[in-house]
C-alpha positions in Angstrom: 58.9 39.6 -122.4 61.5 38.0 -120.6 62.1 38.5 -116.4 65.8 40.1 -117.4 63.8 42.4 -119.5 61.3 43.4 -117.8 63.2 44.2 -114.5 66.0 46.0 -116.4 63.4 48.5 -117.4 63.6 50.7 -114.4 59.5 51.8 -114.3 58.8 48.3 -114.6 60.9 47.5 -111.5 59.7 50.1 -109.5 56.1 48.8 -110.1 57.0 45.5 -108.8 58.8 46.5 -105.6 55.7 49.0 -105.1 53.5 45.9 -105.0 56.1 44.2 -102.3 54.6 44.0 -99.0 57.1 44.8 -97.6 58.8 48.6 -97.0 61.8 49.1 -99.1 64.6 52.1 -98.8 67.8 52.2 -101.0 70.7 54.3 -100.3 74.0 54.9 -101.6 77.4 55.4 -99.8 76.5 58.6 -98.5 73.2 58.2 -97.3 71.3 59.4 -100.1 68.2 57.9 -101.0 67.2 56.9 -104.3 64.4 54.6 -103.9 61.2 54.7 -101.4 58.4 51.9 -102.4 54.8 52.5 -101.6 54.9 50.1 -98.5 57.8 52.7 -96.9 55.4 55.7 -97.3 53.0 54.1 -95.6 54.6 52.6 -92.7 56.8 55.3 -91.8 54.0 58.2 -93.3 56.4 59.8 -95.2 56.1 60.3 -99.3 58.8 59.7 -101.6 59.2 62.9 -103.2 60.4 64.5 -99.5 62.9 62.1 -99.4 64.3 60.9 -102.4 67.9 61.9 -102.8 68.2 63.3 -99.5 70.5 62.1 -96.9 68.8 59.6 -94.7 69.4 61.1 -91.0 68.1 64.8 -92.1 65.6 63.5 -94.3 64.1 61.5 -91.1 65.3 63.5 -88.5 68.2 61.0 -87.3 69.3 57.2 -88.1 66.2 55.5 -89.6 67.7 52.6 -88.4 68.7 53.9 -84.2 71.8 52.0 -82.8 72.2 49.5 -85.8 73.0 52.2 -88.3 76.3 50.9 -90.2 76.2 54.3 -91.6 76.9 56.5 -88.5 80.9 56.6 -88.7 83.2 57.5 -91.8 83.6 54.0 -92.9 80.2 51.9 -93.1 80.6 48.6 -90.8 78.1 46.4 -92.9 77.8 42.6 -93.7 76.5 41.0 -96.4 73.1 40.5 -94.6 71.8 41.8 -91.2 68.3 41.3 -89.3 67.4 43.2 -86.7 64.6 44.7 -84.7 64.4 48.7 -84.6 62.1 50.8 -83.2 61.8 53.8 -85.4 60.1 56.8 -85.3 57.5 58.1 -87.9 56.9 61.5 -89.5 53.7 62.2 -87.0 55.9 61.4 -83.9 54.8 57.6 -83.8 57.0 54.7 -82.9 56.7 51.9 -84.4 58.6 48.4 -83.8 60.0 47.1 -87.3 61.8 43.9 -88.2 64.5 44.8 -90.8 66.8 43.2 -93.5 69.6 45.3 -94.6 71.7 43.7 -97.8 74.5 45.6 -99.7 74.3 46.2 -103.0 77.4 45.4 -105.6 77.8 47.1 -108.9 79.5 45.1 -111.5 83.0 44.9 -110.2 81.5 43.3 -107.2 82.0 46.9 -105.6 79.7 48.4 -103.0 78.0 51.0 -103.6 74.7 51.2 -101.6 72.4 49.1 -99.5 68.9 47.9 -99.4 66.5 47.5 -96.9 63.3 46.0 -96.5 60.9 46.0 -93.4 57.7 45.1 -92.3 55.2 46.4 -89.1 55.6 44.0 -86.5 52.8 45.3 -84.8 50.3 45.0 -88.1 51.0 41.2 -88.0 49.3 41.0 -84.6 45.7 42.6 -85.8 43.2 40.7 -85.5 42.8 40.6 -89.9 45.8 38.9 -90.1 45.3 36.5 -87.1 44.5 33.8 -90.1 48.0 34.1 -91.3 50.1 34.4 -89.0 51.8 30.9 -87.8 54.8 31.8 -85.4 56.3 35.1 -83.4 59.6 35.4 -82.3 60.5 31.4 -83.1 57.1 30.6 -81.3 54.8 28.2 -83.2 51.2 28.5 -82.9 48.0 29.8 -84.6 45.5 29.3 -82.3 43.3 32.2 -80.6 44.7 31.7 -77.1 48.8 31.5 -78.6 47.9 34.9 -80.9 46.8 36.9 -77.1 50.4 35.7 -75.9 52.0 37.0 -78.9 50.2 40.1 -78.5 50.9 40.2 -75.1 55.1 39.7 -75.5 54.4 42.7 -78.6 52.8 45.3 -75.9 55.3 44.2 -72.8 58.5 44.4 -74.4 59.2 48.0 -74.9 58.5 48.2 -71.1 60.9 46.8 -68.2 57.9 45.9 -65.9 58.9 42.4 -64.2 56.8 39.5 -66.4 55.6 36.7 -64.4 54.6 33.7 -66.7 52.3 31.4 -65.7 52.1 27.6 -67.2 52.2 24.0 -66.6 55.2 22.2 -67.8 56.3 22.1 -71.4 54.1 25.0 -72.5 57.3 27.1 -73.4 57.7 29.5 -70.4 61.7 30.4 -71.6 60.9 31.0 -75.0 58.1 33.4 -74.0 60.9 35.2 -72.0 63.7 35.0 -74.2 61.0 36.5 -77.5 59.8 39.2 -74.3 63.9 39.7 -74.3 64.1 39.8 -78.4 61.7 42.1 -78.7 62.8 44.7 -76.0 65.6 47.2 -76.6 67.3 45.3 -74.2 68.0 42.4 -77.2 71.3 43.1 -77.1 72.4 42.7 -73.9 72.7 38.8 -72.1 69.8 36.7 -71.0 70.0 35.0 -68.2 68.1 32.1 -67.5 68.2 30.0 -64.0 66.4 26.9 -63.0 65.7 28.4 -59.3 64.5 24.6 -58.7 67.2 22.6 -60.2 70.5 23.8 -58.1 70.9 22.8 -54.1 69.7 25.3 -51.2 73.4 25.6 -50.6 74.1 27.1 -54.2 71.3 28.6 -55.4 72.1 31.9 -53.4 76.0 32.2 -54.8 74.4 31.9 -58.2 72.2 34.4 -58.0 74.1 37.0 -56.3 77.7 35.5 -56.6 80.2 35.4 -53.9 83.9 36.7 -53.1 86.9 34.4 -52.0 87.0 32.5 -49.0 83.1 32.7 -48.4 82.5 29.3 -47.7 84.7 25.9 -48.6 85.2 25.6 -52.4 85.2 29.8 -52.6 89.0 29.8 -54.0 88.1 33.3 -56.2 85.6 35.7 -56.3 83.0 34.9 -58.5 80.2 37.3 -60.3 76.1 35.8 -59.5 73.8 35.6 -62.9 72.1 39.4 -62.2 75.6 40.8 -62.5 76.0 38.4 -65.7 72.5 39.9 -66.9 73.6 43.4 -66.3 72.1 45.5 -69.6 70.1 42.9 -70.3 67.3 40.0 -68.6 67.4 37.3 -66.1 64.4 34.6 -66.1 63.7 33.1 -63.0 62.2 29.6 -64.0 60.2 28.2 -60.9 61.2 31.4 -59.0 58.4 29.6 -56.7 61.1 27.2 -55.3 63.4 30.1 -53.6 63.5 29.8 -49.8 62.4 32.3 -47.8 66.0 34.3 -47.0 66.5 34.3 -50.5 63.2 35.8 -51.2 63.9 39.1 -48.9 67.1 39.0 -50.6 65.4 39.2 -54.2 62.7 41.4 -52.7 65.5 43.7 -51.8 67.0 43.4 -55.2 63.7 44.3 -56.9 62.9 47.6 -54.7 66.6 48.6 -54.8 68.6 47.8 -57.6 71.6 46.6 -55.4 72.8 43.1 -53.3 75.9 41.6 -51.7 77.7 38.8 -53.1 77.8 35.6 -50.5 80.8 36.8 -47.8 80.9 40.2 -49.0 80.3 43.4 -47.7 79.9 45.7 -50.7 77.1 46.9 -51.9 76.6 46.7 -55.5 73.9 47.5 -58.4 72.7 46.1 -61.1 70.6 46.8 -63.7 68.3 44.0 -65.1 64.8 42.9 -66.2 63.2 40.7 -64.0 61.2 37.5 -65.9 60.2 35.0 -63.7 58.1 31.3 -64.0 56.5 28.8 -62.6 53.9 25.4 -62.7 52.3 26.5 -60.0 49.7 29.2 -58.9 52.1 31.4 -57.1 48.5 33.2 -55.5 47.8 30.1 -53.9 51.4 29.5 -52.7 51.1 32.8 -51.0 48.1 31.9 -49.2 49.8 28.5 -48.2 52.6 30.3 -46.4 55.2 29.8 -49.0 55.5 32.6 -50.8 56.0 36.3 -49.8 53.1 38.3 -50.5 55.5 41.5 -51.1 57.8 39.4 -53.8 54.5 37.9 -55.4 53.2 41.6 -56.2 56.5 43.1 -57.5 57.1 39.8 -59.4 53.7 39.9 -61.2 53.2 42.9 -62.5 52.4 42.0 -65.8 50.7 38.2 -65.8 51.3 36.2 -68.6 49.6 32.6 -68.4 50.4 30.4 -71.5 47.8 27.5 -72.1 48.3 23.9 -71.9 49.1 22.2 -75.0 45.1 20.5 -74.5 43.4 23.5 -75.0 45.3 24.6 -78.5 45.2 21.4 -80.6 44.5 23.1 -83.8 48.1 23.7 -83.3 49.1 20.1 -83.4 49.6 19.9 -87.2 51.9 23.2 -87.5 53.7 22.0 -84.9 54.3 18.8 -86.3 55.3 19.9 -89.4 57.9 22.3 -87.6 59.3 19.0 -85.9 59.5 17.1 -89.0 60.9 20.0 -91.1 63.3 20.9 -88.3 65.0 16.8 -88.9 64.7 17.2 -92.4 67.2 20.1 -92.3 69.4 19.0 -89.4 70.0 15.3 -90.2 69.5 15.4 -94.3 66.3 12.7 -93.4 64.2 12.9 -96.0 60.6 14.3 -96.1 58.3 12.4 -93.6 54.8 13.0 -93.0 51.9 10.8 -90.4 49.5 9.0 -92.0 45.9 9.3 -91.0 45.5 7.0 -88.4 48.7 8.4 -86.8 47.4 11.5 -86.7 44.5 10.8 -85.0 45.8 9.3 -82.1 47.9 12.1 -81.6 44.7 14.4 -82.0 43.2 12.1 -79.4 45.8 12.1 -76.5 45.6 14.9 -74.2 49.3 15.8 -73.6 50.5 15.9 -70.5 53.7 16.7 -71.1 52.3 19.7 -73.1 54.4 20.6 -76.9 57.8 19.1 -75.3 56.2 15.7 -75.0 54.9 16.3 -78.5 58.3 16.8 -79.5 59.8 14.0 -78.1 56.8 12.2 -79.7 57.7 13.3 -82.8 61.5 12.6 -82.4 60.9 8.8 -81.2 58.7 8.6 -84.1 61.1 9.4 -86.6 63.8 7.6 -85.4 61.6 4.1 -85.8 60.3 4.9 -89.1 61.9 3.4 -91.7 59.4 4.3 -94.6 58.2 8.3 -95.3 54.8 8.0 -93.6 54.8 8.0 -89.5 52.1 5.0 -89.1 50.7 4.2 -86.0 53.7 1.7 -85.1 56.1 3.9 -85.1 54.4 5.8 -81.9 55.3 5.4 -78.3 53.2 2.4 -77.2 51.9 4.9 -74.0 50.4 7.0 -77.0 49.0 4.5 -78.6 47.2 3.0 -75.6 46.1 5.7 -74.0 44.9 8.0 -76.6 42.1 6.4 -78.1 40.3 7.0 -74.6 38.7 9.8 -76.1 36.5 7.5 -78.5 35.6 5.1 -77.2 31.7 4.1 -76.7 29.9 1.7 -74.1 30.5 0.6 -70.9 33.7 -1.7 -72.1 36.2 -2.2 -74.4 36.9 -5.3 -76.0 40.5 -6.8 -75.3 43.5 -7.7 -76.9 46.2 -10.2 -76.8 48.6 -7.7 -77.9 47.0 -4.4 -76.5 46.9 -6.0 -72.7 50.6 -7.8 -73.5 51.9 -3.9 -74.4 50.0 -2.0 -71.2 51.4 -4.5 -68.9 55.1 -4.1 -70.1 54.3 -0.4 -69.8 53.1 -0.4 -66.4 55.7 -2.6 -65.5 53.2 -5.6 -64.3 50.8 -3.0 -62.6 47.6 -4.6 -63.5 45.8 -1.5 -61.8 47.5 1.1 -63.8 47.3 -1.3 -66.9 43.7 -1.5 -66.8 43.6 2.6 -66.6 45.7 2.5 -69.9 43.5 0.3 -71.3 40.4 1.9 -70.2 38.6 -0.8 -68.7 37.6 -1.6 -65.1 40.4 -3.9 -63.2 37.9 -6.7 -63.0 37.5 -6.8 -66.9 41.3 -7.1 -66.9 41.4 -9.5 -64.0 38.7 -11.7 -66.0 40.9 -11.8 -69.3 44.0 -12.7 -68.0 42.4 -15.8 -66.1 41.8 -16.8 -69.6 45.2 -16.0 -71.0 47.3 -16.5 -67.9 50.6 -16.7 -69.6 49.6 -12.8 -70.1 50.2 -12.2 -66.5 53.6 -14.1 -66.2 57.0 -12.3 -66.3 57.4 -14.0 -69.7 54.3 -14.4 -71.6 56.3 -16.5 -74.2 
């Protein structure tokens, strides 16, 4: 039996889409449903025969699909295909956070008549049972035990507006935790903010928080609205919120407790209604002790503590990550398919990432620009990675030198033969001993 045949026969399709695992409801024009897989009853705990041909909203109480029902007004305002994130309610009273796919349907005048949608549990992806199969969450890559407890952690914080302070070392991904914490909240349609708190002057930073109004200082030609006005309805992430002076840190503390500020110059008092994310390298407890950090703002900052782990202690990510990379140039540039040979990957298994995934990306990106085959060899990493990541392996109380190895660590280091020798993992006197055989090593031209 053909697939035309066997789908056209309409028990036959039902018994495939009952085997989808995914929740799928049909409806026509007006709402009614005629179809209600297995997957649907069970996510939403309601059975097919209580709802098939009745009109969606009575049949579960209201819009199955909250504010992104196209079907709430006279004339249906649908596209050809929408995602989106609902939280909908079940038949016990249970809410549950679904990620949804809404297509319309066309009969055979290219007419439409009805749409389909198809859903899944976000939740059920996060239990522990399906830890082995799950790779990303909310466009973050990872599989390791420590990234699924942050993915769980962004799933149970969302539907809350608690202030999140994350906690990581550089290049661990603190903005796309907050923008997947904004994603996931109902607040996902609404701006997010982000702001370097670290990267603007001390003269700025407070006119682009809070904004300022004409004539405040020299430059002031108009007024202009701060980022928590821009964020209003939605989230602002404070990156390195750490790096606030002090007046600026009553000022947020203010903001926090109250709701309300005053632009730079100005007088009225206005409110604002935002999530607070904020982020930084360092341990903001020990900053407070130090003096530098308000005890008051560190409490109503870090409510809920979310610490992401360096890129070291989840290298059984490295390969999915890697693959991402290398898939993501494939589709941007047309390059084709590229892979890392053996010995590649186990230097990159070997170095310990400082720089955390962004290094790995850069890594990656550096790599595929200098090879010119389909397999990433060795060569084609940055010569830092390949000098300093064999560290891990290597055996004895020295290493034996090379021409080349010592020629590359000293172009690195720019001449430092102290740092060299650290590259190289060797003592300085080992060094010192090999280039007063090879001399020429240690000139400015070793030609």
């Amino acid at each position: 039996m053909t697939i035309e045949k066997l789908i056209s026969n309409t028990k036959n399709l039902e018994r495939v889409l009952d085997n989808f695992k995914e929740g799928i409801i049909a409806h026509d024009l007006s709402r009614r449903i005629f179809f209600f897989n297995r997957e649907a009853e069970r996510i939403t705990g309601y059975n097919r025969e209580e709802i098939l041909g009745k009109d969606c909203h009575e049949a579960m109480g209201g819009p199955f699909c909250g504010e992104h029902c196209s079907f709430c007004s006279a004339t249906p305002t649908l596209g050809e295909k929408t995602d989106y994130i609902a939280n909908v309610k079940t038949k016990t009273g249970e809410y549950k956070r679904i990620e949804m796919t809404v297509t319309r349907m066309l009969d055979e005048h290219d007419e439409l008549f009805g749409v389909l949608a198809s859903f899944i549990d976000l939740s059920e992806r996060l239990l522990p049972e399906n830890a082995d199969r799950l790779t990303s969450f909310s466009n973050i890559i990872g599989q390791d035990a420590t990234m699924l407890k942050v993915f769980r952690q962004i799933a149970d914080v969302a539907d809350y507006d608690y202030p999140v302070h994350i906690y990581g070392e550089t290049g661990t991904g603190k903005e796309l935790v907050a923008t997947a914490i904004h994603k996931e909240s109902y607040r996902r349609n609404g701006p997010f903010v982000p702001i370097n708190c670290g990267a603007l002057p001390e003269g700025l930073i407070e006119s682009e928080l809070f904004g300022h109004v004409k004539g405040a200082f020299s430059g002031a030609i108009r007024d202009k609205k701060g980022r928590f006005e821009l964020a209003h309805g939605g989230t602002i992430f404070l990156d390195e919120v750490v790096d606030l002076s002090k007046p600026l840190q009553v000022k947020l503390l203010r903001l926090l407790q109250e709701g309300t500020f005053e632009r730079v110059g100005g007088e009225k008092t206005r409110s604002v209604n935002v999530r607070v994310i904020s982020a930084t390298n360092k341990d903001l407890k020990k900053e407070v002790r130090q003096g530098n950090f308000r005890e008051d703002l560190f409490y109503r900052l870090n409510v809920i503590p979310i610490h992401l782990p360096p890129f070291r202690e989840r290298k059984d990510d490295i390969p999915l990550l890697i693959d991402h990379f290398l898939k993501e140039a494939e589709n941007r540039y047309g390059r084709e398919p590229l892979s890392l040979s053996r010995e590649a990957m186990e230097l990159v298994q070997a170095y310990q990432w400082p720089g955390n995934v962004r290094e790995l990306q850069n890594v990656i990106q550096f790599a595929i620009v200098n090879c010119r085959g389909r397999v990433i060899t060795p060569g084609n990493l940055p010569s830092e990675l390949r000098l300093m990541a064999p560290r891990t392996h290597r055996r004895g109380p020295s290493r034996k030198l090379g021409k080349e190895a010592v020629r590359e660590s000293l172009k690195t280091t720019g001449g430092n033969k102290a740092k060299a020798a650290r590259l190289l993992g060797v003592g300085r006197a080992t060094l010192y001993r090999f280039l007063a055989d090879h001399p020429y090593l240690g000139q400015d031209d070793p030609n």
